[in-house]
One Martini backbone bead per residue (centre of mass of N, CA, C, O) as a GRO file, in nm:
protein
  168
    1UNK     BB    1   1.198  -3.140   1.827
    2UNK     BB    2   1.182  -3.115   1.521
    3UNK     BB    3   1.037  -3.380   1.497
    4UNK     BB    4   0.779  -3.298   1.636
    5UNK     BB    5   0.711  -3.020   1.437
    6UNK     BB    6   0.679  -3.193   1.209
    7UNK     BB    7   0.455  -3.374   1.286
    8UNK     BB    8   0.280  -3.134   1.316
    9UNK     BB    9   0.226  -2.998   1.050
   10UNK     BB   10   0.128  -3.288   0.915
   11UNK     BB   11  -0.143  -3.323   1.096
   12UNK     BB   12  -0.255  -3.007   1.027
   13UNK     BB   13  -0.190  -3.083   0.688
   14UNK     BB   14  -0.254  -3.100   0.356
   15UNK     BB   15  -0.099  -3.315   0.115
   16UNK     BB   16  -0.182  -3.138  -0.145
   17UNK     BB   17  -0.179  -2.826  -0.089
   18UNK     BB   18  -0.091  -2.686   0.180
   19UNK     BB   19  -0.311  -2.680   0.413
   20UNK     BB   20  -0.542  -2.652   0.662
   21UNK     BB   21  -0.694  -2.905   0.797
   22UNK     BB   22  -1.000  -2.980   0.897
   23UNK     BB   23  -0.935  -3.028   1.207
   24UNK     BB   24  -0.772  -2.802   1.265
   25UNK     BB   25  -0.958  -2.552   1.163
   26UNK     BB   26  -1.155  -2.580   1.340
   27UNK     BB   27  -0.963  -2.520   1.604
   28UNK     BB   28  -0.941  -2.250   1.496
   29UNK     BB   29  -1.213  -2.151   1.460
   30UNK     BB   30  -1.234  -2.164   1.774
   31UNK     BB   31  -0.995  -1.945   1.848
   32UNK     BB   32  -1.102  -1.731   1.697
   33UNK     BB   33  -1.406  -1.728   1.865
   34UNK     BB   34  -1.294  -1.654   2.120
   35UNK     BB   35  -1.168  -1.381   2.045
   36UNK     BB   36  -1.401  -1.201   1.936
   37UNK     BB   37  -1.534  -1.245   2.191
   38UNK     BB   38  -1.328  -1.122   2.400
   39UNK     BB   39  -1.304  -0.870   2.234
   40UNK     BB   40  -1.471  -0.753   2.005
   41UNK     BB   41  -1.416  -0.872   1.735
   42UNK     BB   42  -1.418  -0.956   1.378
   43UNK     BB   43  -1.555  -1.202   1.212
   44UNK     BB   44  -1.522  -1.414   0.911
   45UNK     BB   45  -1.657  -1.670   0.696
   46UNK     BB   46  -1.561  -1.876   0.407
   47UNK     BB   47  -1.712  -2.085   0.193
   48UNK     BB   48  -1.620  -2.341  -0.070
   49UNK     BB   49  -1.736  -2.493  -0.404
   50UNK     BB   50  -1.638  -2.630  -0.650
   51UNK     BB   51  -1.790  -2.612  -0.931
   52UNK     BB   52  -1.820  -2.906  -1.110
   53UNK     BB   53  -1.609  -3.113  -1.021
   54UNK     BB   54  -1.702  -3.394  -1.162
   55UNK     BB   55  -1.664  -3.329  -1.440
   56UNK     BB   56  -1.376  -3.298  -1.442
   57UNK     BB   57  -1.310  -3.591  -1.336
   58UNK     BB   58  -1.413  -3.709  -1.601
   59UNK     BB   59  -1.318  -3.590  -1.851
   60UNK     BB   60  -0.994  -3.555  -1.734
   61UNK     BB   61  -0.941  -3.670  -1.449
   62UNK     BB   62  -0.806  -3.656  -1.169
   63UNK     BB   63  -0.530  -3.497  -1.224
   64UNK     BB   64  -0.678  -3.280  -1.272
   65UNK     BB   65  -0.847  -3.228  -1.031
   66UNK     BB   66  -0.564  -3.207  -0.865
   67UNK     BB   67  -0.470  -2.933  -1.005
   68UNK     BB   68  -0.749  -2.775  -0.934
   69UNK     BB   69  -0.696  -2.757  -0.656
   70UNK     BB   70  -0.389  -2.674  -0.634
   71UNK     BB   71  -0.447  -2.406  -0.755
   72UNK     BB   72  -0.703  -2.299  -0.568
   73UNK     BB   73  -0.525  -2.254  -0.330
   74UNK     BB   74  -0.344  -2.083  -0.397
   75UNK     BB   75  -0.510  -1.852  -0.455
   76UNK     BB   76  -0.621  -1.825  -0.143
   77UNK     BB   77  -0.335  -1.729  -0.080
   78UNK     BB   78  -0.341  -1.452  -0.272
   79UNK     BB   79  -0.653  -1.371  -0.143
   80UNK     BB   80  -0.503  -1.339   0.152
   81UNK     BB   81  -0.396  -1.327   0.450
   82UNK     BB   82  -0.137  -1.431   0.648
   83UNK     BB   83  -0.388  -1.422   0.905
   84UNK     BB   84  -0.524  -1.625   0.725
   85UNK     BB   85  -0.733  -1.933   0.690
   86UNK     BB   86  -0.689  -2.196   0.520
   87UNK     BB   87  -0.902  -2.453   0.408
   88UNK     BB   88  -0.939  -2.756   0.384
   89UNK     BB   89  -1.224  -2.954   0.415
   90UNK     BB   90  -1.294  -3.115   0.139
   91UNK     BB   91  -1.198  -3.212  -0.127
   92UNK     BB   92  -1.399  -2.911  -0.312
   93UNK     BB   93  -1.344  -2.751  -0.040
   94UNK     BB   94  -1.365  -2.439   0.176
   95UNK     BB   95  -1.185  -2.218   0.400
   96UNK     BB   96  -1.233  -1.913   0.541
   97UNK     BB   97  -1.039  -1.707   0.789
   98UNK     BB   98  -1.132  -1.360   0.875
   99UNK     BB   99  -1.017  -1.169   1.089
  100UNK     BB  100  -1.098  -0.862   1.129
  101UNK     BB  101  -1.393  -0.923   0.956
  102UNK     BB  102  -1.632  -0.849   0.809
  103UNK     BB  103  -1.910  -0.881   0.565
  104UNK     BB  104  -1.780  -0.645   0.352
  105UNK     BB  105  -1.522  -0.783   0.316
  106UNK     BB  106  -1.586  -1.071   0.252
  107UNK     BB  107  -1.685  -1.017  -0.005
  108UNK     BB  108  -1.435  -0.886  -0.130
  109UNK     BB  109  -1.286  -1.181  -0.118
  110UNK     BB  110  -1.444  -1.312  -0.291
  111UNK     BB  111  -1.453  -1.165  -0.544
  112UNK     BB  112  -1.112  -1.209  -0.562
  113UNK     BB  113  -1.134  -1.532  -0.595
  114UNK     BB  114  -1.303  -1.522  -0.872
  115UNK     BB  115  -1.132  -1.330  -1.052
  116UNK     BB  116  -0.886  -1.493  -1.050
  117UNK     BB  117  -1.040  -1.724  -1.220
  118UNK     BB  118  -1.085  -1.602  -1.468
  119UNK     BB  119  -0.738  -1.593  -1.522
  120UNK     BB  120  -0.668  -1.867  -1.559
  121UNK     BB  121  -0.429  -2.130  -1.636
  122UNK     BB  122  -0.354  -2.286  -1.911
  123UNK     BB  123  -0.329  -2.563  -1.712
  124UNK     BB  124  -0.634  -2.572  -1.723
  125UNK     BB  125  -0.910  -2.760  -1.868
  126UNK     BB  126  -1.092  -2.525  -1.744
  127UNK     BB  127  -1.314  -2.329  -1.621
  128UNK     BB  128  -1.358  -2.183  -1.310
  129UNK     BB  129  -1.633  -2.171  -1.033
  130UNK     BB  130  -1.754  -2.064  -0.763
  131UNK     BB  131  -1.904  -2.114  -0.427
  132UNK     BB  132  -2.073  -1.931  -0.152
  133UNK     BB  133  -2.016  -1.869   0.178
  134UNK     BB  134  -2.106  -1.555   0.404
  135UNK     BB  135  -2.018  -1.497   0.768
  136UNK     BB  136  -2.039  -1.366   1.089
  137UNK     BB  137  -1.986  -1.317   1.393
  138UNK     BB  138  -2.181  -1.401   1.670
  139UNK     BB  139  -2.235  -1.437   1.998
  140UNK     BB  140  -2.354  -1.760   1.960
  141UNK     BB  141  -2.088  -1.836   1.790
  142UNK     BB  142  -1.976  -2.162   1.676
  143UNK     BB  143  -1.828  -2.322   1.480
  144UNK     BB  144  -2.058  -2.485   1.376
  145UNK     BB  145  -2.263  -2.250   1.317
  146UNK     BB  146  -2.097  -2.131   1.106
  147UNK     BB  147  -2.065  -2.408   0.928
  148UNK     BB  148  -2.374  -2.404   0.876
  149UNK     BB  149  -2.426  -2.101   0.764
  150UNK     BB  150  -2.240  -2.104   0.547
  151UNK     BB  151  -2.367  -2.364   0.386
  152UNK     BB  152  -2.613  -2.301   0.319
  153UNK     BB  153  -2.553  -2.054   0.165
  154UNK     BB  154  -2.415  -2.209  -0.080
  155UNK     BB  155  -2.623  -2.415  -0.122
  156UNK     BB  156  -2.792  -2.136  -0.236
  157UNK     BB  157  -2.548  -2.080  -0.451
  158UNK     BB  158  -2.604  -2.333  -0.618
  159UNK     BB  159  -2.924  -2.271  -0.685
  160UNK     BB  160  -2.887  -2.013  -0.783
  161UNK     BB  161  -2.649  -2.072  -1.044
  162UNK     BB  162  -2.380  -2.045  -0.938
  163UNK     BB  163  -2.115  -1.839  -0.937
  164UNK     BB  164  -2.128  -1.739  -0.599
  165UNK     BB  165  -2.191  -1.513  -0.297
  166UNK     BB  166  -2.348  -1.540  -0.008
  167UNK     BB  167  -2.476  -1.333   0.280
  168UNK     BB  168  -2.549  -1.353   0.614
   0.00000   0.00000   0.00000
């Protein structure tokens, strides 16, 4: 049984952040909006990628970036709470899941999770700063449909100038 949870646990999560892999993730903000939906629940979801992140790994190299994302990851666990999931989706990509976050909360997770990186390690070698996208649970909306709508708003905030999280 102990082998069995272990191995779930492995297949769950990213090795090298500790955070909960793409596919779980999905699997999690589908239980969160399906929650939502049936109690009549506040939810919001957070889209986050690390800007410029391929300059990083250009100039200081892959260890560099690998040291920013497993940094960035710490933050998002300082920056969330106990019940909220973070997850890598990909690369330089984050989602957070808000249970119980309205619209107006979930900007105030992201603007503190801006502020935290203002304050960077010493051990990272250079500034970092993210973009996001940030939507509130709708009654007809699926896990595709919020990360359609959290990425696009991500999209034009990095259009639009990057270090910024846009909400709608």
């Amino acid at each position: 049984e102990k082998y069995s949870q272990t191995l779930e646990v492995l297949v769950q999560t990213d090795a090298m952040t500790g955070l909960v892999n793409h596919a779980h993730g999905i699997t999690r903000l589908e239980e969160e909006i399906s929650k939502a939906h049936r109690y009549g629940r506040r939810l919001s979801v957070i889209m986050m990628d690390l800007d410029w992140f391929k300059r990083i790994n250009d100039e200081f190299g892959h260890q560099a970036g690998d040291d920013v994302i497993v940094y960035f990851s710490a933050c998002l666990k300082r920056c969330s709470r106990a019940y909220d999931v973070t997850i890598r989706y990909g690369g330089e990509e984050f989602i957070l899941i808000l249970p119980e976050t309205g619209l107006e909360s979930a900007v105030i997770v992201g603007e503190r999770v801006r502020t935290y990186l203002r304050e960077a390690d010493p051990s990272i070698p250079r500034a970092i700063t993210v973009s996001g996208g940030i939507v509130e649970c709708m009654s007809d909306d699926t896990a595709d449909s919020m990360v359609k709508r959290a990425d696009d708003l991500l999209y034009r905030a990095k259009q639009s100038g990057r270090d910024r999280f846009l909400a709608g």
